[in-house]
C-alpha positions as CSV (number, residue, x, y, z in Angstrom):
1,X,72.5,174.5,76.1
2,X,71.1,171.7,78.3
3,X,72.3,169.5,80.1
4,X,72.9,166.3,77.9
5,X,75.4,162.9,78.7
6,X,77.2,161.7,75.8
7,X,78.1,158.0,75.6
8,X,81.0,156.8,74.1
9,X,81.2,153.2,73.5
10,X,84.3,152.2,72.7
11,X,84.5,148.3,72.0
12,X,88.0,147.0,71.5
13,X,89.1,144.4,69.4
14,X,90.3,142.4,72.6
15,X,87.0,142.3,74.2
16,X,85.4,141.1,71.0
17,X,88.1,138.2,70.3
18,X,87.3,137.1,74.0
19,X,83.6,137.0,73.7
20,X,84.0,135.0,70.3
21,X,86.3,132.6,72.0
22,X,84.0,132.3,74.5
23,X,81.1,131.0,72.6
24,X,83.0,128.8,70.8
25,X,84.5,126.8,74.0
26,X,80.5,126.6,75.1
27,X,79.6,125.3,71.6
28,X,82.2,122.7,72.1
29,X,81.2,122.1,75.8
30,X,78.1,121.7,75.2
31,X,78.7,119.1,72.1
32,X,81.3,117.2,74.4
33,X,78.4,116.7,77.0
34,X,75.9,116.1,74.8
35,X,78.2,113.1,73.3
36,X,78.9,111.8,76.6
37,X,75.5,111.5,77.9
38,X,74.8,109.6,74.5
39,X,77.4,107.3,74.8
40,X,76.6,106.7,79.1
41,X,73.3,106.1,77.9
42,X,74.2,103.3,75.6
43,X,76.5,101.4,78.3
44,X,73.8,101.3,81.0
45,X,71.4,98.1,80.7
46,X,69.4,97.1,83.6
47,X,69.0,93.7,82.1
48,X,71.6,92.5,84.1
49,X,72.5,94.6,87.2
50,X,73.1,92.3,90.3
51,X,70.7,93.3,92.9
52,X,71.7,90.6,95.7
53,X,72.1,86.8,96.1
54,X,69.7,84.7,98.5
55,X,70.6,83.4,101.5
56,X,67.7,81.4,102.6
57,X,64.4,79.9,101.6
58,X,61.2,78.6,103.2
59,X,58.2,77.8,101.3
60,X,58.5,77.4,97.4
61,X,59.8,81.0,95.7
62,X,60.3,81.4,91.9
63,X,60.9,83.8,89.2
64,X,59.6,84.4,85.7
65,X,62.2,81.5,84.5
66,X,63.2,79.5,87.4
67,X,63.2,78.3,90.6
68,X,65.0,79.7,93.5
69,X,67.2,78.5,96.1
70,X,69.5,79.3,98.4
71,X,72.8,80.9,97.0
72,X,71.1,82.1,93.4
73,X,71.4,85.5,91.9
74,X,68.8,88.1,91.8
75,X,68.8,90.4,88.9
76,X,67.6,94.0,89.0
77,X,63.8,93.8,87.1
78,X,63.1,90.1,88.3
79,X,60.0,89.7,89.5
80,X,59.8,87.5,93.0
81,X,56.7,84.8,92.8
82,X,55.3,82.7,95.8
83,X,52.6,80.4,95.9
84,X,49.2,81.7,97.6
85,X,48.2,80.9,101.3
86,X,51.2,79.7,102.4
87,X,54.1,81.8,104.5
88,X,57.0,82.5,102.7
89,X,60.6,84.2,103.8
90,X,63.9,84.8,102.2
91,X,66.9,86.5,103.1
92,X,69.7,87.8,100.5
């Protein structure tokens, strides 16, 4: 007779409980995240984020809506204008 290696595989009820359970905590993991990263996304707007508040001005510097000056806010997406052929600084 030859030489031949017989497998038994023997799967007990235990083992397969604990894999179900396992999937099912992942499942419901993964759903939790998947929530949370929706609902983070929603909160965060960059319309208003605080980038820094100027301290000085020389020359004539404005943004899209206004005119700046010394002790104004500077939102996060504001674009920074000053006139041509002149020098300009600020500080925030």
């Amino acid at each position: 007779m030859p030489n031949m290696v017989i497998k038994s595989f023997n799967v007990r009820k235990i083992d397969i409980y604990f894999l179900f359970m396992r999937k099912i905590i992942s499942i419901i993991a993964g759903i939790f995240l998947v929530f949370n990263i929706a609902h983070a996304e929603e909160k965060l707007s960059i319309e208003k984020q605080l980038v820094g508040i100027v301290g000085a001005i020389s020359g004539t510097v404005k943004t899209e809506t206004r005119e700046l000056k010394a002790g104004d806010k500077i939102y996060l997406n504001e674009t920074i204008y000053a006139a041509e052929g002149r020098e300009h600084k600020y500080y925030f």
